[in-house]
SERO-4910 file (N, C-alpha, C, O; in steps of 0.05 Angstrom, whole numbers):
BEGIN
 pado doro    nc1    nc2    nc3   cac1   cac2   cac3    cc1    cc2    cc3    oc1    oc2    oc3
  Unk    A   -348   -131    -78   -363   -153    -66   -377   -143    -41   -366   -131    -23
  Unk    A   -402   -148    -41   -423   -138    -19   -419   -159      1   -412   -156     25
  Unk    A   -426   -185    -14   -439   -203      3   -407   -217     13   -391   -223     -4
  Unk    A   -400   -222     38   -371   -233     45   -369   -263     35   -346   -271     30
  Unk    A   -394   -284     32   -397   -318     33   -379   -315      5   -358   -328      1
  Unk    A   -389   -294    -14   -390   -294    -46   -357   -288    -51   -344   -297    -69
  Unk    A   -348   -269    -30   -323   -261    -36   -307   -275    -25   -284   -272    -32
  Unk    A   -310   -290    -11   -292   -313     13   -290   -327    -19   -268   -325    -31
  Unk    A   -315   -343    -32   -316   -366    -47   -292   -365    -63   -274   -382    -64
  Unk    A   -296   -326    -86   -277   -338   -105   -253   -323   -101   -240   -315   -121
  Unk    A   -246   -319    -79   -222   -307    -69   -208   -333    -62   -183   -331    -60
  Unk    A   -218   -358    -57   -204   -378    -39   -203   -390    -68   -180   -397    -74
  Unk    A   -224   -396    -90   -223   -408   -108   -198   -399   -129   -184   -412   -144
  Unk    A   -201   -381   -124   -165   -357   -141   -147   -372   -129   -127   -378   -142
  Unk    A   -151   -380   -101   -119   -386    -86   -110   -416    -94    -87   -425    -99
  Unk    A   -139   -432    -93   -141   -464   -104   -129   -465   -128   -111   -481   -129
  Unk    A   -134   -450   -154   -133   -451   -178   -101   -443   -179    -90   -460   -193
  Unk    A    -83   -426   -170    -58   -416   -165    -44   -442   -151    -23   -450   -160
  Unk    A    -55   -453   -132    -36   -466   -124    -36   -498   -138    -15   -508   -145
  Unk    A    -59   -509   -142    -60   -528   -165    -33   -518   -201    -15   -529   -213
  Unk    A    -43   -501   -201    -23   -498   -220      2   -498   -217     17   -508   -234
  Unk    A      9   -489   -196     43   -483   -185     44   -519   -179     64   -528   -191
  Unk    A     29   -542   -164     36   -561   -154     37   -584   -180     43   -608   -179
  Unk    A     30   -565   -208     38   -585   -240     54   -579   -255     62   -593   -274
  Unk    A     63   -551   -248     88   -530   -256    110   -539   -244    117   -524   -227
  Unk    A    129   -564   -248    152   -573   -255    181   -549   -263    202   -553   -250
  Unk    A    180   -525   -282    196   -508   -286    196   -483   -276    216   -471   -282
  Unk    A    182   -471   -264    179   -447   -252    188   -454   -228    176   -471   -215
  Unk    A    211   -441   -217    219   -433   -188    201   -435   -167    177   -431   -170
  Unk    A    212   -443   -148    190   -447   -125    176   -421   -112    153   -417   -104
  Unk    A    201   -402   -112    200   -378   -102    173   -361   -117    157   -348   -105
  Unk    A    174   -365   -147    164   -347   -161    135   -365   -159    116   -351   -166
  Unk    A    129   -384   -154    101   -402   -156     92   -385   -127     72   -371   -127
  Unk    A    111   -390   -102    106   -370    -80     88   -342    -80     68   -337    -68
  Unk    A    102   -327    -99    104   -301   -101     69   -298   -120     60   -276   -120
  Unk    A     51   -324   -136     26   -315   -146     12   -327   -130    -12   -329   -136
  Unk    A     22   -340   -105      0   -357    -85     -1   -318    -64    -16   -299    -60
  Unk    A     16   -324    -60     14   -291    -45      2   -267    -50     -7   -250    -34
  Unk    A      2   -266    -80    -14   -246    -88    -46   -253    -87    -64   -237    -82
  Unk    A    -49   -280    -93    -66   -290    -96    -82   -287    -68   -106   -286    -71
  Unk    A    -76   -287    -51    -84   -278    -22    -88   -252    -16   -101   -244      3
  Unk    A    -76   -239    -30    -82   -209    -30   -104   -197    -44   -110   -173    -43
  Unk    A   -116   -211    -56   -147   -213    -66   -160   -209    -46   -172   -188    -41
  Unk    A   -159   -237    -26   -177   -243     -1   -178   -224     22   -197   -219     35
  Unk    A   -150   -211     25   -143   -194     40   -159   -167     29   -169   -153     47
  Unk    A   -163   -157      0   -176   -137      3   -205   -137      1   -218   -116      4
  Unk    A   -216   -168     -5   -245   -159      8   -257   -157     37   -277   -147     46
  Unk    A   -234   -169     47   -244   -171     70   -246   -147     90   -260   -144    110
  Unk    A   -224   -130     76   -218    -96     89   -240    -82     75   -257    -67     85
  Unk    A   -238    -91     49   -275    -77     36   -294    -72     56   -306    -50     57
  Unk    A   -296    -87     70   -332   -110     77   -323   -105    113   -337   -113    131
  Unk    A   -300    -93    118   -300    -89    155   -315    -66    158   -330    -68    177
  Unk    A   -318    -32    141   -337    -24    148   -363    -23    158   -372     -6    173
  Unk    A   -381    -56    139   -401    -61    140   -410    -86    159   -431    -95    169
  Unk    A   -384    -93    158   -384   -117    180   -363   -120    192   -342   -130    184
  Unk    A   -370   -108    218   -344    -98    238   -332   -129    235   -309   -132    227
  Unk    A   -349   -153    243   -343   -168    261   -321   -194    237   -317   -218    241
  Unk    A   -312   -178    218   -295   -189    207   -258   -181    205   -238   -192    194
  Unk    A   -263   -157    221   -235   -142    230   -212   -156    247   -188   -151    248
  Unk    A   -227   -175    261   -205   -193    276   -199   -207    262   -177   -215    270
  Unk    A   -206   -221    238   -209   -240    217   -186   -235    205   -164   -246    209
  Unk    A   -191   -214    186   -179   -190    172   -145   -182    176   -128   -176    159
  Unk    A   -146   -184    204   -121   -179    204   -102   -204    216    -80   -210    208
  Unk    A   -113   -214    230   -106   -242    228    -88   -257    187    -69   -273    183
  Unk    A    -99   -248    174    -99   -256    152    -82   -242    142    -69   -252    123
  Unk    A    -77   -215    150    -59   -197    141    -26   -203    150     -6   -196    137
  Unk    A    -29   -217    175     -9   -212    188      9   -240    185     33   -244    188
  Unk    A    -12   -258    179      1   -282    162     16   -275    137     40   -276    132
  Unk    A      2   -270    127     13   -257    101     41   -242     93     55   -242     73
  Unk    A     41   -229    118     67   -206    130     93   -233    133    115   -228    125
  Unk    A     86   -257    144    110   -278    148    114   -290    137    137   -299    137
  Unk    A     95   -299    120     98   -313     97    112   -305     78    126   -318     63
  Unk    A    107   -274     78    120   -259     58    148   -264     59    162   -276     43
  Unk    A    155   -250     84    185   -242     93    197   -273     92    220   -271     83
  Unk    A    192   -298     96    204   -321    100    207   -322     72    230   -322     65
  Unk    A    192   -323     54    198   -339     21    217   -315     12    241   -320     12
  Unk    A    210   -291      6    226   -272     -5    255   -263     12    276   -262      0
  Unk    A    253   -257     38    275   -248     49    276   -222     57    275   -208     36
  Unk    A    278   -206     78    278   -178     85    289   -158     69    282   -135     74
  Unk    A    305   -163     49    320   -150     31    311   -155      4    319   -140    -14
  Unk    A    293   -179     -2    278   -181    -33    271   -150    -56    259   -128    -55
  Unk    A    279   -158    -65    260   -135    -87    225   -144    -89    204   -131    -92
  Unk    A    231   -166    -88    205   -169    -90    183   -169    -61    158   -166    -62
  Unk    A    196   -171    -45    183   -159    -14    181   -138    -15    164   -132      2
  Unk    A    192   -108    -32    196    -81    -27    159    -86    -41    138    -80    -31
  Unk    A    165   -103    -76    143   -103    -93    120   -108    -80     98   -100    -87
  Unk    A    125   -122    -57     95   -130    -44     86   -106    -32     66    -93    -38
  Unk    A    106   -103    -12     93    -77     11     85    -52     -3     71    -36      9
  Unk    A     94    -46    -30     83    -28    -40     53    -35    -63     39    -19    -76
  Unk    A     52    -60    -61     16    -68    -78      8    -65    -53     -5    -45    -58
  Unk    A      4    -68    -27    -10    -72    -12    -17    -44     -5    -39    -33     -7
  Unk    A      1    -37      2     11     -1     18    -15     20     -2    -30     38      6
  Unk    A    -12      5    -36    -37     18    -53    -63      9    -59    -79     19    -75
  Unk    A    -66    -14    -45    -89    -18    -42   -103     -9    -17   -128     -5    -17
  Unk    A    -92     -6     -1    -98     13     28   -104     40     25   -119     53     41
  Unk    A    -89     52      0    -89     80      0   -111     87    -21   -121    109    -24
  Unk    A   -119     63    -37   -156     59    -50   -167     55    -30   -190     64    -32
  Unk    A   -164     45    -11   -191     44      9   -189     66     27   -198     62     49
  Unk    A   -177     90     22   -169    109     44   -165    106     67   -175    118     86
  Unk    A   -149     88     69   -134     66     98   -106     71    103    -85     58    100
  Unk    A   -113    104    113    -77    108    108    -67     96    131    -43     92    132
  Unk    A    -80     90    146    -70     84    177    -49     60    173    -26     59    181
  Unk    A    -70     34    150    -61     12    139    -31     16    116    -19     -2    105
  Unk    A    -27     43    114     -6     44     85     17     50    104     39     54     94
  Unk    A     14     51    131     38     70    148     59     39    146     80     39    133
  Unk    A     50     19    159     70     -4    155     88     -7    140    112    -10    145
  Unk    A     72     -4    112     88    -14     81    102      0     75    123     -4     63
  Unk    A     91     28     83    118     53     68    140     52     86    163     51     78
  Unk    A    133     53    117    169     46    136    183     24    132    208     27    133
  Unk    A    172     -4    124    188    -32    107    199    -14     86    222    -20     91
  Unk    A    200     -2     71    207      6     51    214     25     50    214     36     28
  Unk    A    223     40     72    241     60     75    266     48     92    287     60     92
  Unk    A    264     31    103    278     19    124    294     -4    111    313    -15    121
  Unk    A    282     -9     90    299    -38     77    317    -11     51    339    -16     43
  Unk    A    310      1     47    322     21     37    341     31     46    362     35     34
  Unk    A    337     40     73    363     61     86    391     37     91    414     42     85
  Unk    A    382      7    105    402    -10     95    416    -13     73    440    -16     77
  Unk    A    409    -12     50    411    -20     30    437     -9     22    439     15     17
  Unk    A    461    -26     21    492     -4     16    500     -7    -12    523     -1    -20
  Unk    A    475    -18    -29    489     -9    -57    469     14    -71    445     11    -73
  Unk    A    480     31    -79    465     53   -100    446     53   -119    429     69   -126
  Unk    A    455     17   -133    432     19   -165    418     12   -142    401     29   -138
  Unk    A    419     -7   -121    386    -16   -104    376      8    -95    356     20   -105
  Unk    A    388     17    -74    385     46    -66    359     65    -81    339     73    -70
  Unk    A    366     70   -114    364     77   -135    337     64   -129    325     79   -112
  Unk    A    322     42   -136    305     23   -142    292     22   -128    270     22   -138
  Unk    A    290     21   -103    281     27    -81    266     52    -82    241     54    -79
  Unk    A    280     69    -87    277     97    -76    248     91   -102    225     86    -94
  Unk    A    256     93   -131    230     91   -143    208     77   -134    187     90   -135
  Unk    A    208     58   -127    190     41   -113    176     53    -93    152     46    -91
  Unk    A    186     72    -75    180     86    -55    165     98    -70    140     94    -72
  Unk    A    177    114    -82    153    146    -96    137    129   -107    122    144   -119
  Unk    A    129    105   -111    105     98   -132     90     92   -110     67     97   -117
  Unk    A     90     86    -89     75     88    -62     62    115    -55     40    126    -55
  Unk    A     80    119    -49     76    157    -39     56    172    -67     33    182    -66
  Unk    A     70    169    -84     51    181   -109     17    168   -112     -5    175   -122
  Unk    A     24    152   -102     -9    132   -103    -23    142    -79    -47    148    -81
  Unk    A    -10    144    -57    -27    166    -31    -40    194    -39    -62    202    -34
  Unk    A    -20    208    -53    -29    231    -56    -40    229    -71    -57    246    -68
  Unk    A    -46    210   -101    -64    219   -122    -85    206    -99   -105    219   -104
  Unk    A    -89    194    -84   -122    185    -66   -128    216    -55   -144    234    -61
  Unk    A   -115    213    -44   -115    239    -27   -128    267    -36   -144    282    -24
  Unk    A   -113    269    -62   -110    295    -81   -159    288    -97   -176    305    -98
  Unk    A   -160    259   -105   -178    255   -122   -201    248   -104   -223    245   -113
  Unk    A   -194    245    -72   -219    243    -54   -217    267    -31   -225    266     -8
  Unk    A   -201    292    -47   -212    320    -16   -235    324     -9   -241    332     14
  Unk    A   -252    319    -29   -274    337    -26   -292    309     -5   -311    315      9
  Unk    A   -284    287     -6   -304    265     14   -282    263     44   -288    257     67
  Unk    A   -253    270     31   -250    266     68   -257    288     81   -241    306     82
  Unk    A   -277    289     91   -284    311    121   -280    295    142   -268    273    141
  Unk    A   -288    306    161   -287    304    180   -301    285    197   -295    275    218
  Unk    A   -332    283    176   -346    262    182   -327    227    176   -328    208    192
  Unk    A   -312    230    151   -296    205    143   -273    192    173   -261    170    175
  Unk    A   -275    210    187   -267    205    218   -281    207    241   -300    223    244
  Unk    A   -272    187    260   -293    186    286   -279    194    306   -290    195    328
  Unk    A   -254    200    304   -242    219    322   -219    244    315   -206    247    294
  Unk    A   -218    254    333   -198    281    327   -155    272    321   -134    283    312
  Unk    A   -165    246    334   -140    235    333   -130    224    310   -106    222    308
  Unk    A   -148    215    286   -148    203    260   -143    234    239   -133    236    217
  Unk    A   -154    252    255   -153    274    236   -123    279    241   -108    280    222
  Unk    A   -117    281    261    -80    292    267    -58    261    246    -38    261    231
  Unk    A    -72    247    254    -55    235    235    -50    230    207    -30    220    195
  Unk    A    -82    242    194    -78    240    162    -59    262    165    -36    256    158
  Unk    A    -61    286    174    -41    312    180    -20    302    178     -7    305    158
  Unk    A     -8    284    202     23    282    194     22    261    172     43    261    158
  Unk    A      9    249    167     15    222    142     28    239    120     51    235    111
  Unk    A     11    261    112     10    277     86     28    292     85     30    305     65
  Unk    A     52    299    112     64    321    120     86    298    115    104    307    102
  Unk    A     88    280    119    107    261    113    113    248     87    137    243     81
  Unk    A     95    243     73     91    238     44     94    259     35    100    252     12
  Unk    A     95    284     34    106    308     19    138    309     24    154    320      9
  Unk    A    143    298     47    172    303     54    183    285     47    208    290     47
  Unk    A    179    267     41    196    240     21    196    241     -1    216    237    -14
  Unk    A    167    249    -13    168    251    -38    185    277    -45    189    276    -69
  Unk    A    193    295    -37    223    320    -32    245    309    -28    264    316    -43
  Unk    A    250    293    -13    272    285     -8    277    267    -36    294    277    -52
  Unk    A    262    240    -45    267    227    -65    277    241    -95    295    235   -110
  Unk    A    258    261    -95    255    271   -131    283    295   -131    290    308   -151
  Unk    A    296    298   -102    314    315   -107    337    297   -118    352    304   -137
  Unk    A    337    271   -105    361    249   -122    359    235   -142    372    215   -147
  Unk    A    341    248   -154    342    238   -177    332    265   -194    320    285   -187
  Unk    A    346    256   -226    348    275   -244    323    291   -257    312    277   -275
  Unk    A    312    312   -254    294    323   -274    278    304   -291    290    290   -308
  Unk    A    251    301   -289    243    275   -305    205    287   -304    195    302   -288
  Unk    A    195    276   -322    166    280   -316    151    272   -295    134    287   -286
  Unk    A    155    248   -286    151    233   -262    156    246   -240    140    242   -222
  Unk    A    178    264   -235    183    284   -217    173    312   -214    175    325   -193
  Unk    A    164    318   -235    141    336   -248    116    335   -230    108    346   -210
  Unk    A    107    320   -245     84    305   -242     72    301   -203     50    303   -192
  Unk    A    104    294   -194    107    290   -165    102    320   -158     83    324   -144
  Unk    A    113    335   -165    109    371   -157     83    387   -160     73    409   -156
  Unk    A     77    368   -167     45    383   -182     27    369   -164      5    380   -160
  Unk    A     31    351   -155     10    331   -139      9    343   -108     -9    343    -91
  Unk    A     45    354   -110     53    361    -75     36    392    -73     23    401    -54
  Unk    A     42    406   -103     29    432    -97     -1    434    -87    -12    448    -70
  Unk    A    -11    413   -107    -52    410   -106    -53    417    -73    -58    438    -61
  Unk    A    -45    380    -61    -48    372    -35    -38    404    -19    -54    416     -4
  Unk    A    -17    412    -22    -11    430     -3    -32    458     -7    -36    476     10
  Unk    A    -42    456    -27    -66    480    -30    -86    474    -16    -94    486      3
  Unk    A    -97    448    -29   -117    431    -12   -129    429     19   -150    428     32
  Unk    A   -104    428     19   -107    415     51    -99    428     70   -106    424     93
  Unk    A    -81    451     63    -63    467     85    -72    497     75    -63    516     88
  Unk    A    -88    501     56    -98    525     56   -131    528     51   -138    546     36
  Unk    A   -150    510     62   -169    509     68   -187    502     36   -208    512     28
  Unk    A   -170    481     20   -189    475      0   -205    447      0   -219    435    -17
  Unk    A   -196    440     24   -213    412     36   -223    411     66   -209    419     84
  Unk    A   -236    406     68   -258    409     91   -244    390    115   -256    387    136
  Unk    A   -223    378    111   -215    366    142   -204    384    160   -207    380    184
  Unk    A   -190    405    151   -176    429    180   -199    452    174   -199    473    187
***
């Protein structure tokens, strides 16, 4: 969406149509009618991060909207939800499509942090997957946009040090994760992504160092 009037319209019209339905929906849980009004806002939320490039003057807006969203969340689901982990990680990858790692730093510490609580194992377990599908979604951005993040993709030296540690940190979880768990393609797959990036980026096959 270019134009913001156009994307406001049927981003709010998604949210009308969701919540009309949930308010004739009699059998569906309240929680779970919750949980497509929420997503349903996460529409609005990503045009509006679309369209702050081009129109600064919607960034106060923007996050305003985000940060509603963040309480709303945590009140219906609960700090310990599976389905709060489910959120912070759609969001965390839609940030890491707009190469907004700055924006993915939030969602992956909720979800390392509701994790390190976590005193049972299968959650533990579930979690931890959930995590790498985050982390794995950074680096395939990462890995499939080297050649456009330069240096120009930043306006300061300070944004460059931090994709540095972002990526230095997402290699180190995604190590830590795939060691606890068993041999698998997905873990594979994770090794091959860590090797690219660390060729990439730390031995001069992308133009940001």
């Amino acid at each position: 969406m270019q134009d913001y009037d156009n994307a406001k319209k049927y981003a709010f019209k998604l949210i009308n149509i969701v919540t009309t339905l949930n308010k004739n929906d009699f059998i569906t849980p309240e929680k779970t009618k919750m949980f497509k009004e929420l997503n349903a806002r996460i529409f609005h939320i990503s045009c509006l991060f679309q369209l702050v490039s081009s129109q600064p003057q919607l960034s106060g807006y923007a996050e305003e909207e985000l940060q509603s969203l963040f309480r709303d969340a945590n009140t219906v689901f609960g700090l310990q939800s599976v389905r709060l982990i489910s959120f912070h990680v759609s969001l965390g990858k839609l940030f890491a499509g707009l190469l907004r790692f700055e924006r993915v730093t939030p969602h992956f510490n909720a979800v390392e942090n509701i994790r390190i609580r976590s005193c049972n194992k299968a959650n533990r377990r579930k979690i931890g997957e959930m995590l790498m599908e985050l982390v794995e979604a950074c680096l395939i951005q990462i890995q499939n946009n080297r050649r456009t993040i330069s240096i120009s993709h930043f306006s300061t030296s300070n944004e460059v040090d931090y994709l540095y540690k972002f990526v230095k940190e997402l290699l180190s979880t995604e190590r830590d994760l795939s060691n606890e768990f068993e041999e698998s393609p997905a873990k594979q797959s994770f090794r091959q992504n860590r090797q690219v990036v660390i060729s990439s980026l730390f031995n001069g096959g992308c133009c940001v160092w």
